[in-house]
C-alpha positions in Angstrom: 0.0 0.0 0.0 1.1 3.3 -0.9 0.5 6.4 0.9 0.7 9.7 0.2 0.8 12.9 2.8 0.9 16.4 3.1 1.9 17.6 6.0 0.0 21.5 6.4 0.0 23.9 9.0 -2.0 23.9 11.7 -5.9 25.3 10.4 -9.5 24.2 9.7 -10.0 21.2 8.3 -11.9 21.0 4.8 -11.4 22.6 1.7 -9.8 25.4 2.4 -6.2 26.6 1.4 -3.0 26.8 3.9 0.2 28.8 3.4 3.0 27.0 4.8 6.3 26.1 3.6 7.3 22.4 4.8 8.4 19.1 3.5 10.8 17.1 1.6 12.4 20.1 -0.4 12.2 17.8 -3.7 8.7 17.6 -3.8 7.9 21.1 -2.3 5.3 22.6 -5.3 5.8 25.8 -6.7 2.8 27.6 -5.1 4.4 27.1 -1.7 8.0 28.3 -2.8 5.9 31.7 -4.0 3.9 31.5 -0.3 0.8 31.3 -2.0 -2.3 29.8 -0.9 -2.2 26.3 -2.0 -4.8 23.1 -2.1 -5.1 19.4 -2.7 -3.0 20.5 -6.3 0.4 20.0 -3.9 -0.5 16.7 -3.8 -0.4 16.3 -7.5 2.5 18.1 -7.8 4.3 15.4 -4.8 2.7 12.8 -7.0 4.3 14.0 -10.5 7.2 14.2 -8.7 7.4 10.4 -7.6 6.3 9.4 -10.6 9.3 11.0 -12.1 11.3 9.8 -9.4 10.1 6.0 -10.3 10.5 6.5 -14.1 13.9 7.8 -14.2 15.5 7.2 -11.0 16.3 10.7 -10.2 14.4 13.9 -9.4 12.7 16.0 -11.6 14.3 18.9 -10.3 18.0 18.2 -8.5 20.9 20.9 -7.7 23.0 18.2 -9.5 21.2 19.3 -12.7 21.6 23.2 -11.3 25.5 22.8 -11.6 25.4 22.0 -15.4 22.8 24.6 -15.9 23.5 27.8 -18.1 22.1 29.7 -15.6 24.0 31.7 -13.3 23.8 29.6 -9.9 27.0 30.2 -8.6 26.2 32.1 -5.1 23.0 30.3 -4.1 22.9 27.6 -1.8 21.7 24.5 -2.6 18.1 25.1 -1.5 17.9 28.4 -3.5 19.5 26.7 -6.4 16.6 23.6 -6.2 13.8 26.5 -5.6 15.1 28.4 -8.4 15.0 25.2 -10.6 11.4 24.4 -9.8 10.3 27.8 -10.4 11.9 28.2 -13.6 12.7 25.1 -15.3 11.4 22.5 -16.9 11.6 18.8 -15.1 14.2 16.6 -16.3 13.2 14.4 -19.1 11.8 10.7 -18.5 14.1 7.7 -20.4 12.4 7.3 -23.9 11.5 3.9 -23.2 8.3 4.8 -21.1 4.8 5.5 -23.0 4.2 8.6 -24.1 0.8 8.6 -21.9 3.0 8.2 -18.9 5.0 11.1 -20.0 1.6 13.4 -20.6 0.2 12.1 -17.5 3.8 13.4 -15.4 3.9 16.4 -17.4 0.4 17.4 -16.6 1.3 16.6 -12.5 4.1 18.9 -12.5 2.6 22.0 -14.6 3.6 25.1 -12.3 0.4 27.0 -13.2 -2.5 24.3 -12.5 
């Protein structure tokens, strides 16, 4: 069994929207790096990010792929270098040997403007 959870600051329960900025740093969405309110969407966002984890064995977004970036990362730290990637560039590819559904499906998950 497989769970996923998003962990939110404390609140009303229901469907309401939080602003809060915790979590595995990976999988944090980009409405929560802008501090934006923000809904069950993070949760599809943590979801296209596994996915993409489980396709390709490696992040979407990594500060590995920062360092052979042409953008200019050299004084950020590592966090500001993986915020900057989520925020701004597009997830690492998935191996061509996966469906192209599967690639649609992870491409819709992770769009930054859902």
């Amino acid at each position: 069994t497989l769970k996923l959870v998003t962990w939110v600051s404390p609140g009303r329960l229901g469907w309401i929207t939080y602003v809060s900025k915790i979590g595995t740093p990976i999988y944090i969405s980009p409405e929560v790096l802008r501090k934006q309110p923000f809904d069950y969407k993070i949760d599809m966002w943590a979801l296209g990010c596994l996915l993409h984890y489980l396709a390709s064995l490696e992040p979407a977004f990594s500060t590995q792929i920062a360092e052979r970036s042409p953008r200019n990362h050299y004084n950020l730290s590592k966090k500001q270098k993986l915020e900057d990637l989520i925020l701004n560039s597009s997830p690492k590819m998935i191996p061509d040997f996966y469906s192209n559904n599967l690639k649609i499906i992870i491409g819709r998950l992770l769009d930054k403007n859902p």
